[in-house]
N, C-alpha and C positions, 0 to 999 in steps of 0.2 A: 792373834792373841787378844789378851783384854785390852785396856783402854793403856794408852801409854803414857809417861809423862807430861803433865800439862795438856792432855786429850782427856777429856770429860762426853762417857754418855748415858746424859743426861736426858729425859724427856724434853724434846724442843715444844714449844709453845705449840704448832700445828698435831704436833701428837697427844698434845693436852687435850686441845678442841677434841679430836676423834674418840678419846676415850668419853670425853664425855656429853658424844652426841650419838651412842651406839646402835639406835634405829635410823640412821641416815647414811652412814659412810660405810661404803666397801663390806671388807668380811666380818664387820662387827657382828656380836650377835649371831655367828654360826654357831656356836655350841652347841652340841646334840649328843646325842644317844647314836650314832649310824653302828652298822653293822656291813662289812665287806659282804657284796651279792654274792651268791653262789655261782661257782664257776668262773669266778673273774680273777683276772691276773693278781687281787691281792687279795691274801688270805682275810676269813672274818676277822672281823675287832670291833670294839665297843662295850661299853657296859653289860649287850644281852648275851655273848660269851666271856662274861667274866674279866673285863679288863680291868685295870688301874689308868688312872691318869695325874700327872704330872700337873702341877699348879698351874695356872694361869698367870702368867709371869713371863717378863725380861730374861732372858739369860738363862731358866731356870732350868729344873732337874728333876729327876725321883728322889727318893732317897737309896741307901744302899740294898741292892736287891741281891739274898739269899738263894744261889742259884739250886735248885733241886740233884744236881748232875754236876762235877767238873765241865767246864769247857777248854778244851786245849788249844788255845790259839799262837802257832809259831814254836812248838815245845815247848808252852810255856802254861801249865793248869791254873786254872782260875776258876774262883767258888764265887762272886759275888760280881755286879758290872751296875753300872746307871743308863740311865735312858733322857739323856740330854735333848731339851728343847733345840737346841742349832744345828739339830739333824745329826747326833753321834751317839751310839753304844759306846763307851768305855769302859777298859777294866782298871779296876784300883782305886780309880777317883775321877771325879765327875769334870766336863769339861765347861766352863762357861765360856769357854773362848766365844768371841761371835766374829773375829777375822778365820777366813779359812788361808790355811798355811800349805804349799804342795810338799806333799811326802817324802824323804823320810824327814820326822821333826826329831830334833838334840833333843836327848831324854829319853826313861823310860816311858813312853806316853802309848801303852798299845790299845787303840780304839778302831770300831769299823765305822765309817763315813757314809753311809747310803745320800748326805746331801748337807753339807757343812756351808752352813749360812747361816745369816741374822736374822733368826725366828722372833718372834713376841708375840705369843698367845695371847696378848691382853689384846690384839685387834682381830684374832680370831682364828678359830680349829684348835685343835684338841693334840693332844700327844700320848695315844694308848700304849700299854704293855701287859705283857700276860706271858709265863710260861705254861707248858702244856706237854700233858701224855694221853692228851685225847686221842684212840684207835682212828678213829676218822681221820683226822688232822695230820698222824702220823703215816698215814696209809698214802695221805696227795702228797704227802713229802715226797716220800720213795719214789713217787712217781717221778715227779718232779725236780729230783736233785741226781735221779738217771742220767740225763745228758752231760754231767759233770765228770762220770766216771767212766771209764775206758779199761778193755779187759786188758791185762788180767783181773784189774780191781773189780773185789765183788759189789754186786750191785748194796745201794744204801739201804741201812734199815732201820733210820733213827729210833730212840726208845726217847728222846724228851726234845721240846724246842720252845724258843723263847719269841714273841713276837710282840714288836715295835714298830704303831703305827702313826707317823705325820700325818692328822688328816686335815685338809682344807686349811693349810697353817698359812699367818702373814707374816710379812719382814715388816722390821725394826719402823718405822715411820711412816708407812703407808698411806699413801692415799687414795690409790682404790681397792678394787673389788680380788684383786691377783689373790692365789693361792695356791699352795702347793701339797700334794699328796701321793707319799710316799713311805717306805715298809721296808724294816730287816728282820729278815728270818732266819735264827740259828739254830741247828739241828744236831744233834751227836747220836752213837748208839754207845758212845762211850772208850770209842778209840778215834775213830776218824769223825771230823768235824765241819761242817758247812756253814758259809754263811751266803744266802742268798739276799737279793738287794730286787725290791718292785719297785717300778714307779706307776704312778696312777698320772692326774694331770700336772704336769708343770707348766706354770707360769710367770715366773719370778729367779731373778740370780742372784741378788742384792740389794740388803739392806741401804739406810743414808746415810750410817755411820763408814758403810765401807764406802761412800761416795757412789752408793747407787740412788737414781733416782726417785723420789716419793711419787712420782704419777706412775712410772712403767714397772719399778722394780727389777731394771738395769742400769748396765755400768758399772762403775766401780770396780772392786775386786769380787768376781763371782764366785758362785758355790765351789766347792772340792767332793768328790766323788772318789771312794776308795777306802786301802786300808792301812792302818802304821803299825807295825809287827810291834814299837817299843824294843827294838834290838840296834836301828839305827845299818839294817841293810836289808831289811824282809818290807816289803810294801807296794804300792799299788796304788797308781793315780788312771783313775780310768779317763780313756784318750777324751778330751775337752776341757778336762777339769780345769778351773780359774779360767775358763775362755768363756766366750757365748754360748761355744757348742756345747756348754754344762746343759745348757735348756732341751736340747734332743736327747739326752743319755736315755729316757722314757721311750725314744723309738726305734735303740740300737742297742745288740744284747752280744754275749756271746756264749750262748748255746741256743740260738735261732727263735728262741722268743721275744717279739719286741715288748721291747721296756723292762725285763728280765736279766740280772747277771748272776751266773753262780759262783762258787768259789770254795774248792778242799783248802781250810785252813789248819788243820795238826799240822800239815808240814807243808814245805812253801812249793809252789806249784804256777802262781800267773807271774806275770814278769810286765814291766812298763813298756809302754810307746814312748818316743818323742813327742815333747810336748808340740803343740799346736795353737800359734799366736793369733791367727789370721782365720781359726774356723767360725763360720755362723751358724746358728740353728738352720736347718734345712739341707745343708748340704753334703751329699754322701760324703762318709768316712770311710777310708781306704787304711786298711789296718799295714803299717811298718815290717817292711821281710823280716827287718833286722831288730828284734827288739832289744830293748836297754835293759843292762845284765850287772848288778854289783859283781864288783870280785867274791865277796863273800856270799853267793848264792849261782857261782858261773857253773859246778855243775849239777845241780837241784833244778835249774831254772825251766820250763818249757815255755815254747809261744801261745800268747795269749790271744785266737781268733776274736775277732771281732765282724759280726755280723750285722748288717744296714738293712731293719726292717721299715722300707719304703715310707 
């Protein structure tokens, strides 16, 4: 959550220097124009397809965005969402949190998490978003949100999608060069609804407000990964989340693209692992026979593969 009682974050002196010495240290001074290559695990974004970008800023946000389409996330329709610098889509209202909390949170609070951490664009990378009903665009969905669907379900054929990209972003006090870059892609044709999650490179789990460290951008309380229905029993901590193993989620997917996750969200469909205290980056993930199952979703729920791309 935000800062708590008698916790102030504040720019500490060392994050003072960096901002203002932004041709010297780490990702200062990324700022750009990029545009996602052709053919790569994360769709374009940038100024030269049309994006928007979110201030350069703390904690910060978009403003409220008018969504062209309902998106139905959990039975639950929604016309507008934000596009949170600490790595979260939210519906309703914007999240400044920059502690990541494991799912499900008290409250209506239903946002998708592609990477819930202490972002601050003031040290560098950008935070794109753009909806879309470009034919092209819509055409590599279908392709691409196939493995999600299983017959009898007919195959997807979005008619709009929304894309949200972290690129080259730094945590909260940095002092190097770390970055991370990462993308949610939400898709509907107007009944059934997807949200997909890319990761490009991670290198970071923690800001130094969450007690992570300024030289590695670990420790502390890591990133969260996943999604909160906002019903308080629909949700989704993808296996590592708050561990170290947050930093592989880029090379393990479940629909057998690494650094890929898909996800049907009109109605609830993945289901949780056990959490995992003692995972590191690098070491295979062995997905739980038995997955964790609210009462209130025991018979909706199916297992959620998890596949270990090397």
């Amino acid at each position: 959550m935000g800062p708590r009682p008698g916790q102030m974050k504040a720019p500490p002196l060392l994050l003072l220097l960096l901002l203002g010495h932004t041709d010297e240290w780490g990702p200062l001074g990324t700022w750009g124009a990029p545009m996602g290559p052709p053919g790569g695990l994360l769709y374009p974004f940038g100024p030269e397809v049309g994006d928007k970008a979110t201030p350069h800023e703390d904690d910060g946000m978009s403003p409220e965005i008018l969504l062209w389409e309902p998106f139905s996330f959990y039975g639950h329709p929604h016309r507008t969402l934000y596009v949170n610098n600490n790595g979260v889509v939210s519906f309703g209202a914007g999240v400044p949190e920059f502690t990541p909390r494991p799912f499900p949170l008290p409250g209506h609070r239903p946002f998708v998490a592609p990477y819930w951490a202490d972002v601050d664009t003031r040290l560098g990378g950008d935070v794109f978003y753009r909806q879309s009903q470009d034919p092209e665009l819509l055409a590599r969905l279908a392709r691409d949100l196939a493995p999600a669907v299983t017959p009898p379900e007919p195959p997807p054929r979005p008619t709009w999608a929304f894309v949200a990209t972290w690129y080259r972003v730094s945590y909260f006090g940095s002092a190097s060069n770390k970055t991370n870059t990462f993308q949610a892609v939400l898709a509907t044709h107007g009944a059934t609804c997807f949200v997909m999650l890319n990761y490009g490179d991670l290198q970071w789990t923690t800001g130094i407000a969450n007690q992570g460290d300024a030289h590695t951008g670990m420790g502390g309380v890591p990133a969260q990964a996943g999604f909160n229905s906002g019903d308080d029993g629909h949700y989704y901590n993808i296996p590592g989340s708050r561990t170290p193993a947050v930093l592989s989620v880029g090379r393990r997917s479940n629909v057998g693209v690494p650094g890929r996750w898909v996800f049907r969200v009109d109605e609830f469909k993945a289901t949780e692992g056990p959490p995992v205290a003692t995972e590191t980056p690098g070491t295979p993930w062995v997905t739980p026979s038995t997955p964790r199952v609210t009462p209130s979703t025991q018979r909706e729920t199916t297992e959620e593969k998890v596949y270990i791309c090397g």
